[in-house]
Every structure is written in C-alpha cells, then in structure tokens.
N, C-alpha and C positions, 0 to 999 in steps of 0.2 A: 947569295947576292943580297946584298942593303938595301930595300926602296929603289929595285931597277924601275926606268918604264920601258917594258918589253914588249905590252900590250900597245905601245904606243902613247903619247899624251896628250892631254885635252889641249894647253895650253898652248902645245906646237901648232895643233890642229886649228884653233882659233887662230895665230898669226898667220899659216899658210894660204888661210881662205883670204885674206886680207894682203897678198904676196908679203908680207914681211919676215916668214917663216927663216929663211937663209939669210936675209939678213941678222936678223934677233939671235937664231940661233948655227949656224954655221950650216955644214953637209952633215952634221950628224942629225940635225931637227927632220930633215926630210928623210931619214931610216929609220927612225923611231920604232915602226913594225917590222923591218924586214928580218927578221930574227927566225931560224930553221927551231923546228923542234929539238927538245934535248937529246943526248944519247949518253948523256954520266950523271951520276950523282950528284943532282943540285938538289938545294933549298934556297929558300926565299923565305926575307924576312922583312913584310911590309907594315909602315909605319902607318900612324893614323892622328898624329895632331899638332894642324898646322897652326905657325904664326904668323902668316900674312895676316894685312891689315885689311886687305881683300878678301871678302866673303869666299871659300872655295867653292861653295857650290852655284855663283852664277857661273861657273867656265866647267868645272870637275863636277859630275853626278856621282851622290853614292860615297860612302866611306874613303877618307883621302888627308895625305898632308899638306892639302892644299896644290900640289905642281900634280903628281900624280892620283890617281886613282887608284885602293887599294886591288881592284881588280884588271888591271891594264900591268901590274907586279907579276900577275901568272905568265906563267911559260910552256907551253906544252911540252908534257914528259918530264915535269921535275917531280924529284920526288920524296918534296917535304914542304908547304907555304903556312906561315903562319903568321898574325897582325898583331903588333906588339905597341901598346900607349903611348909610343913618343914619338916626337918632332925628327924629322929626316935629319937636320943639321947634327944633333944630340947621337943620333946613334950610334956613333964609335966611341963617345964616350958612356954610354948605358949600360949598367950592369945584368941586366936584365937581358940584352940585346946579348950580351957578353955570354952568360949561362947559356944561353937560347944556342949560339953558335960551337959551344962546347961540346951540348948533347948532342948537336946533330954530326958533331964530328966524332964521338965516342959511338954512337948507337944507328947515326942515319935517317934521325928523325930531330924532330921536335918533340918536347914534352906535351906542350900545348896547355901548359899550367904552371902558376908562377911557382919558380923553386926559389 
C-alpha cells in the first residue's frame, strides 16, 4: 500500500468534531479506522514531505505528508513498513518508491536503504 491512512487521519478527525467530516469527506472519512488486522503479505510504504501551504503539524503530530501521519500508515499484521522522502502526490511516479516495491515483491521485504 502507498501512503494508506489505516490508522485513521487527523484531518478527518479534525472535521468530524466540527460535524463537517461526511460532508468534506463522504462515508469513507467516518471509516478511516475501522480496518481488521492483516492476514497476507502486505507492506507499506509511507511518505513524509508534504506540500501544503498549511503547516502539517498544527492538525498531524509527528512525521507526515501533511494529510496523514506516518504512523496512522501502520496496520496490524503487515509485514514490511517503511518511510520514504517523498510527497504522496509524486509517489507513483518515484523511482525510489518503484525499487522499494520491487524488493518487497521479489524478497518480501523492504531494503530499508537507498538502492
């Protein structure tokens, strides 16, 4: 998975206290958490640099592309997460993102070092 939020997102969280959550963001903003533990072979590969013009950490604590939180990306039961220098938008274009998802499909892992 690219930059899931699995853990849920701040930003949702922030409109729902405000009831705007389902309007903003549909019926998917209000499941944000409700995700079972894994039971196959995932990875996760979460970004960390956002372009908003909005500061992320008045809404997101903590390492983030600004919408998510790199730690809100885990999942219980996967088994491979790693944070990689780019912007969420950019990642299906990144070559780096590209290797990252190769190895983990040749070997099951992540390197967890630039190749």
């Amino acid at each position: 998975m690219l930059g899931p939020s699995s853990g849920g997102n701040e930003w949702a969280d922030l409109l729902a206290r405000f009831r705007l959550g389902r309007v903003a963001l549909g019926p998917v903003g209000a499941k944000s958490r409700d995700r079972p533990a894994i039971t196959f072979l995932l990875g996760v590969i979460a970004d960390d640099r956002p372009l908003d013009p909005i500061p992320p950490r008045l809404v997101v604590r903590g390492p983030s592309d600004g919408k998510v939180s790199v730690a809100a990306t885990r999942i219980d039961g996967m088994g491979d997460h790693i944070t990689l220098p780019v912007s969420h938008i950019f990642m299906l274009r990144s070559q780096l993102v590209f290797q990252q998802i190769l190895s983990f499909l040749e070997i099951q892992r992540f390197p967890h070092r630039p190749m």
